[in-house]
N, C-alpha and C positions, 0 to 999 in steps of 0.2 A: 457449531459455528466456531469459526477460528477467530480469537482476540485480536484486537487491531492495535497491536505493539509498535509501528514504526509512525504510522503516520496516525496522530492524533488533533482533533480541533483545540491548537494551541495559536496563539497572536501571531507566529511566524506564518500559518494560514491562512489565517481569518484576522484581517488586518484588524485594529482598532482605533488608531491615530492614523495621521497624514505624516507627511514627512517634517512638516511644521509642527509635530506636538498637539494638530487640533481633531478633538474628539472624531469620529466616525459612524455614522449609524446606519445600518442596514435596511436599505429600501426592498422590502419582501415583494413588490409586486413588478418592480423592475430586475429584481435579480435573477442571474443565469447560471442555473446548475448541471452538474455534468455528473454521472455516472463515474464511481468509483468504489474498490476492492483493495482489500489487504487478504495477501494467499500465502499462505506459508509451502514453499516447494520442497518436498523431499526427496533426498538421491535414494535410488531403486534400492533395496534390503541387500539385494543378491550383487548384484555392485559395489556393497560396500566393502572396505579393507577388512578382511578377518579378523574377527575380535572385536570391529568398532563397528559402534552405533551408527547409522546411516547422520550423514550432514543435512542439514535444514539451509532456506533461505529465505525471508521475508520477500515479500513481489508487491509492488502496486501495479494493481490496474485500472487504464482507465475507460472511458468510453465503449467502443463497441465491442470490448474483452471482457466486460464487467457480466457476471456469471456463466456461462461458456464451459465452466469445469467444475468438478462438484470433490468431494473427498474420495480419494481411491482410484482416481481417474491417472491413466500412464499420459504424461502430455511430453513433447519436446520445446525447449520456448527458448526463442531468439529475440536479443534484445540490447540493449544497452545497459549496463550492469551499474546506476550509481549509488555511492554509501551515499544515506538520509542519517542522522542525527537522529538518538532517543531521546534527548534532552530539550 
């Protein structure tokens, strides 16, 4: 399994407060969850510049993407490329 390094359950996701400072609590039998992946994507071996390690990319997926591809799999993937924050 691939570590789930970008996107992590921190308060920027999983709210805790209101925008008034007042506590938040989680109603588990009204809430609605969605399918979701952390993939790490690697450029082909044979692709890479000579002498250099193939480059990596973190990918979130979500909904109906979420398992579809396994380790080892050649995939092409079109999409909207935004930097997330590690912090």
């Amino acid at each position: 399994e691939l570590p789930d390094k970008v996107v992590q359950l921190t308060s920027s996701s999983y709210p805790t407060q209101d925008k008034e400072g007042n506590a938040l609590e989680t109603e588990f039998g009204l809430s609605v969850y969605k399918d979701h992946q952390t993939i790490t994507l690697q450029e082909m071996p044979e692709r890479a510049p000579m002498g250099q390690l193939p480059r990596s990319v973190d990918l979130v997926l979500d909904h109906d993407l979420v398992d579809k591809v396994k380790p080892g799999d050649r995939v092409q993937i079109v999409g909207v490329y935004r930097a997330l924050s590690t912090a």
